[in-house]
BAROKE-953639 format. One record per residue (C-alpha): residue in three letters; x, y, z. Coordinates in nm, 4 decimals. Example, Ala and Ser with C-alpha at 12.3 -4.5 7.8 and 13.67 -1.06 7.14 Angstrom:
rokol pake: ALA&c1: 1.2300&c2: -0.4500&c3: 0.7800;
rokol pake: SER&c1: 1.3670&c2: -0.1060&c3: 0.7140;
This chain:
rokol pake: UNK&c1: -1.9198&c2: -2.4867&c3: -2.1434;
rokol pake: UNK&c1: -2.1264&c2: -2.2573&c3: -1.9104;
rokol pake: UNK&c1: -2.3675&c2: -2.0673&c3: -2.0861;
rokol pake: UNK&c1: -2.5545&c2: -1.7919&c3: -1.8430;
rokol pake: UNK&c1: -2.4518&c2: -1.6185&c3: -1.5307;
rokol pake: UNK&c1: -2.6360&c2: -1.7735&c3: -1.2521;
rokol pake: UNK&c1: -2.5240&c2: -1.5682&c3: -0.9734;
rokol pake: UNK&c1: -2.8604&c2: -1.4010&c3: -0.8621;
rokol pake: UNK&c1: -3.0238&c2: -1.7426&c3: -0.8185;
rokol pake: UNK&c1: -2.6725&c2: -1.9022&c3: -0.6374;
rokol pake: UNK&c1: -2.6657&c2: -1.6055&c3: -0.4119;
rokol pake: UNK&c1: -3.0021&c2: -1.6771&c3: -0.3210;
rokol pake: UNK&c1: -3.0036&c2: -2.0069&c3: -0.2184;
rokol pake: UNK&c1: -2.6546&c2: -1.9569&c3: -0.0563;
rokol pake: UNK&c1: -2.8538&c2: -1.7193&c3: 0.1881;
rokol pake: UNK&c1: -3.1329&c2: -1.9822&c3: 0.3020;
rokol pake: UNK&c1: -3.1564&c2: -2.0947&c3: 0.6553;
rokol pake: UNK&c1: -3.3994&c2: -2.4136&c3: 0.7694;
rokol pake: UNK&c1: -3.4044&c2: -2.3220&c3: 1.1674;
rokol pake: UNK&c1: -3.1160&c2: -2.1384&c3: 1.2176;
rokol pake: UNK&c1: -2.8823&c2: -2.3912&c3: 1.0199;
rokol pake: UNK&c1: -2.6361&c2: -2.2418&c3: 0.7955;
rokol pake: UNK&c1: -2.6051&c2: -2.3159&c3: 0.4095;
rokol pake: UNK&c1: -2.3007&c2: -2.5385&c3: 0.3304;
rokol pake: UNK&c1: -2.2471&c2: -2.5373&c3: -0.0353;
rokol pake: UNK&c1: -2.0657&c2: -2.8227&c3: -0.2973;
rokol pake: UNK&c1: -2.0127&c2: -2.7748&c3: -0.6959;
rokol pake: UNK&c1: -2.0212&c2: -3.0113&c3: -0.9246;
rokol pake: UNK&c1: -1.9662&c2: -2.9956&c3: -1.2839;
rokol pake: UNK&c1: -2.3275&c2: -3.0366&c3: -1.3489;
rokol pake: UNK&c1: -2.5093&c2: -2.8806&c3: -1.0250;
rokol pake: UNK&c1: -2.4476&c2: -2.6187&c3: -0.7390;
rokol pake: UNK&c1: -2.6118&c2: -2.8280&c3: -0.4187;
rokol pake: UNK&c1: -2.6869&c2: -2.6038&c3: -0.0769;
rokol pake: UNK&c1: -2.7173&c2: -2.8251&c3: 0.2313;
rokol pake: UNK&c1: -2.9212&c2: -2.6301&c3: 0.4613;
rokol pake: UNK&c1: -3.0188&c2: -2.8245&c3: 0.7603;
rokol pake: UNK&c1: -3.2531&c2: -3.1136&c3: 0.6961;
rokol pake: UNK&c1: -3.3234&c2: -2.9933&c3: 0.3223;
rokol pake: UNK&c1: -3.0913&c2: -2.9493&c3: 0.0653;
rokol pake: UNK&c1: -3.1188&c2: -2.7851&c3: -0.2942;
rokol pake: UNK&c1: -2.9845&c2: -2.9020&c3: -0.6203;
rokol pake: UNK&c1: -2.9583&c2: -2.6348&c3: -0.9186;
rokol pake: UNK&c1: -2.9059&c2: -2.7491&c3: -1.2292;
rokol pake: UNK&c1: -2.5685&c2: -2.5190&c3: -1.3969;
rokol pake: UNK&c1: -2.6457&c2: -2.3734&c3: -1.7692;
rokol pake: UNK&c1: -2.4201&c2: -2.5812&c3: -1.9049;
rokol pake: UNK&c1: -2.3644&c2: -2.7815&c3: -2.2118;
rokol pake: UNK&c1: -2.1184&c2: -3.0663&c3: -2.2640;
rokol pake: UNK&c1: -2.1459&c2: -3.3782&c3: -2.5073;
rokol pake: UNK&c1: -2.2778&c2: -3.5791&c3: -2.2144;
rokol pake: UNK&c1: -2.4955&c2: -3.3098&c3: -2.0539;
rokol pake: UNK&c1: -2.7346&c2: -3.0496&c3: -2.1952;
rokol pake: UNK&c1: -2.8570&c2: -2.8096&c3: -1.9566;
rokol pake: UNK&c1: -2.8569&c2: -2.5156&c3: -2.1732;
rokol pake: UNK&c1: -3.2368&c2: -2.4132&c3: -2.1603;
rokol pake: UNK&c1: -3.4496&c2: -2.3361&c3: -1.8412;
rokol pake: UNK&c1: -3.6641&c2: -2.6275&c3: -1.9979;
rokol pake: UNK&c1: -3.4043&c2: -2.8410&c3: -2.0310;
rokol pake: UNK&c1: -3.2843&c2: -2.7568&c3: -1.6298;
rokol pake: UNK&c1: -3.6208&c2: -2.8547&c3: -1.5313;
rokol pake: UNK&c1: -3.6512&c2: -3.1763&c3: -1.7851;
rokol pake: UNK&c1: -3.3213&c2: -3.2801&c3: -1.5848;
rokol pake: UNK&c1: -3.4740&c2: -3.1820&c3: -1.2438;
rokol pake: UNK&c1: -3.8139&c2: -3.3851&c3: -1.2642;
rokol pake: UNK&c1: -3.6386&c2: -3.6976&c3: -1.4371;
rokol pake: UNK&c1: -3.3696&c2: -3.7181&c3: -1.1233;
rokol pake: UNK&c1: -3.6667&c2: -3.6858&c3: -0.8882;
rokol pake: UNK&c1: -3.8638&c2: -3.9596&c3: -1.0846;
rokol pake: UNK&c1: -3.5529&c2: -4.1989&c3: -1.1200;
rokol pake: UNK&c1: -3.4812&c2: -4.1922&c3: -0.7981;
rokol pake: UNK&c1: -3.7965&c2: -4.2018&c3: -0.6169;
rokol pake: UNK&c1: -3.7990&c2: -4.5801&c3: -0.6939;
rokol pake: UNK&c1: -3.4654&c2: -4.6289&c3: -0.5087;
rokol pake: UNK&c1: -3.5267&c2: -4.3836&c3: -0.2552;
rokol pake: UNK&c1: -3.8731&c2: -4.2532&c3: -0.1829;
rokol pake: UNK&c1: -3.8335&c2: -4.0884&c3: 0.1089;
rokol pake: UNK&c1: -3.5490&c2: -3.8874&c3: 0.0090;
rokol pake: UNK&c1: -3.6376&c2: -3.7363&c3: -0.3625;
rokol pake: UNK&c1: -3.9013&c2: -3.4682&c3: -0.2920;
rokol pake: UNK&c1: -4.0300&c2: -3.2833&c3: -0.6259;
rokol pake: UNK&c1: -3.8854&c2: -3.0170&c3: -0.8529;
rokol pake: UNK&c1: -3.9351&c2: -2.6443&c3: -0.7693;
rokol pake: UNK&c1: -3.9339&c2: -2.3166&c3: -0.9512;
rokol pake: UNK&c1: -3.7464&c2: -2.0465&c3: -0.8214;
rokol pake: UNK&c1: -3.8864&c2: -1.7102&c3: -0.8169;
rokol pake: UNK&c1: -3.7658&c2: -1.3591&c3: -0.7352;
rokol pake: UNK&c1: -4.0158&c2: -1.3120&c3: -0.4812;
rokol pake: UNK&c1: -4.0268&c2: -1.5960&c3: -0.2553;
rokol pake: UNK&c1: -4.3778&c2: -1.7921&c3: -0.1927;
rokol pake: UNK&c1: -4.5364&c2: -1.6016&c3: -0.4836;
rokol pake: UNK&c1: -4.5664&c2: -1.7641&c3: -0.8383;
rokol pake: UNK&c1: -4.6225&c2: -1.3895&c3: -0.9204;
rokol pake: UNK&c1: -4.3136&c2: -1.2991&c3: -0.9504;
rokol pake: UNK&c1: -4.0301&c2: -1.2698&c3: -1.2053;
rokol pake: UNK&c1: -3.9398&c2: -1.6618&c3: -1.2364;
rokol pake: UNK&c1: -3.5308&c2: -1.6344&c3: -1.2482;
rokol pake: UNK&c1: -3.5030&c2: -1.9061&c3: -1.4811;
rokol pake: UNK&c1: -3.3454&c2: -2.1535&c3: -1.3021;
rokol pake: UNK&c1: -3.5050&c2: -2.4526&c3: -1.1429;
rokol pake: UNK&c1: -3.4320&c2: -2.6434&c3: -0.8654;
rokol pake: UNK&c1: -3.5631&c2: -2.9884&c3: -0.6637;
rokol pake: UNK&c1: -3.5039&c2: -3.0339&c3: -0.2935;
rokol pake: UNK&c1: -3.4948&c2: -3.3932&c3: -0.0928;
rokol pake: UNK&c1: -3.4224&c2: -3.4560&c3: 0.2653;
rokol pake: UNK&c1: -3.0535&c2: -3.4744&c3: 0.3489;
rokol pake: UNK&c1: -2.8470&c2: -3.8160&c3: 0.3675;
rokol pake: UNK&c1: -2.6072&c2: -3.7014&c3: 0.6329;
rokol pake: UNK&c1: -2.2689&c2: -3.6885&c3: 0.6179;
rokol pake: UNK&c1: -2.2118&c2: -4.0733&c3: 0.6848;
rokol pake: UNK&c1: -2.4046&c2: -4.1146&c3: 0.2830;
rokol pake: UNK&c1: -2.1838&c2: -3.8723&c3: 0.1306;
rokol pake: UNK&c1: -1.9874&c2: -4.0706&c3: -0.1155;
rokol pake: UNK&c1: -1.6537&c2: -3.9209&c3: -0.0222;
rokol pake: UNK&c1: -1.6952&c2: -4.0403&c3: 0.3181;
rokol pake: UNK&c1: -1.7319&c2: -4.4431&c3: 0.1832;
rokol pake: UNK&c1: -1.3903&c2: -4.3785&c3: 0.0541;
């Protein structure tokens, strides 16, 4: 069940650019991911199934830092850190959206799972 509209902070990642590289997006059931160039950003969806409880902004970011953690053991290089999101970007200052995200370094198209198959 998806419990908030997260439009404002979808549009805004669907607009970055990392040097001129456009934003490809892929849904999940539990995350919106934007691969823009080298970097790619995973937000969490307010959503709450038997499995999955993202229904709070804590429990979004809970989510985000644990996935970092876990899988900075298997991959290091690839699992960055957890990030807010605000409304005005580079400034803690303002309004935070209430959303979080974490960013890693992308696989390339040859990891993508789809691809093995």
């Amino acid at each position: 069940m998806i419990l908030a509209n997260q439009r404002e902070v979808i549009d805004f990642l669907a607009k970055l650019t990392t040097r001129g590289a456009t934003v490809a997006r892929v849904d999940t059931h539990g995350s919106v991911v934007f691969l823009a160039g080298k970097r790619v950003y995973k937000l969490k969806r307010a959503i709450l199934f038997e499995y999955m409880d993202h229904s709070s902004l804590e429990r979004r970011r809970t989510a985000c830092e644990a996935e970092v953690r876990v899988n900075r053991r298997t991959a290091p290089g690839i699992y960055r850190r957890a990030v807010p999101i605000y409304r005005s970007a580079g400034s803690a200052q303002g309004a935070l959206l209430g959303f979080w995200s974490r960013s890693r370094t992308e696989f390339g198209a040859a990891a993508n799972a789809e691809s093995a198959l």
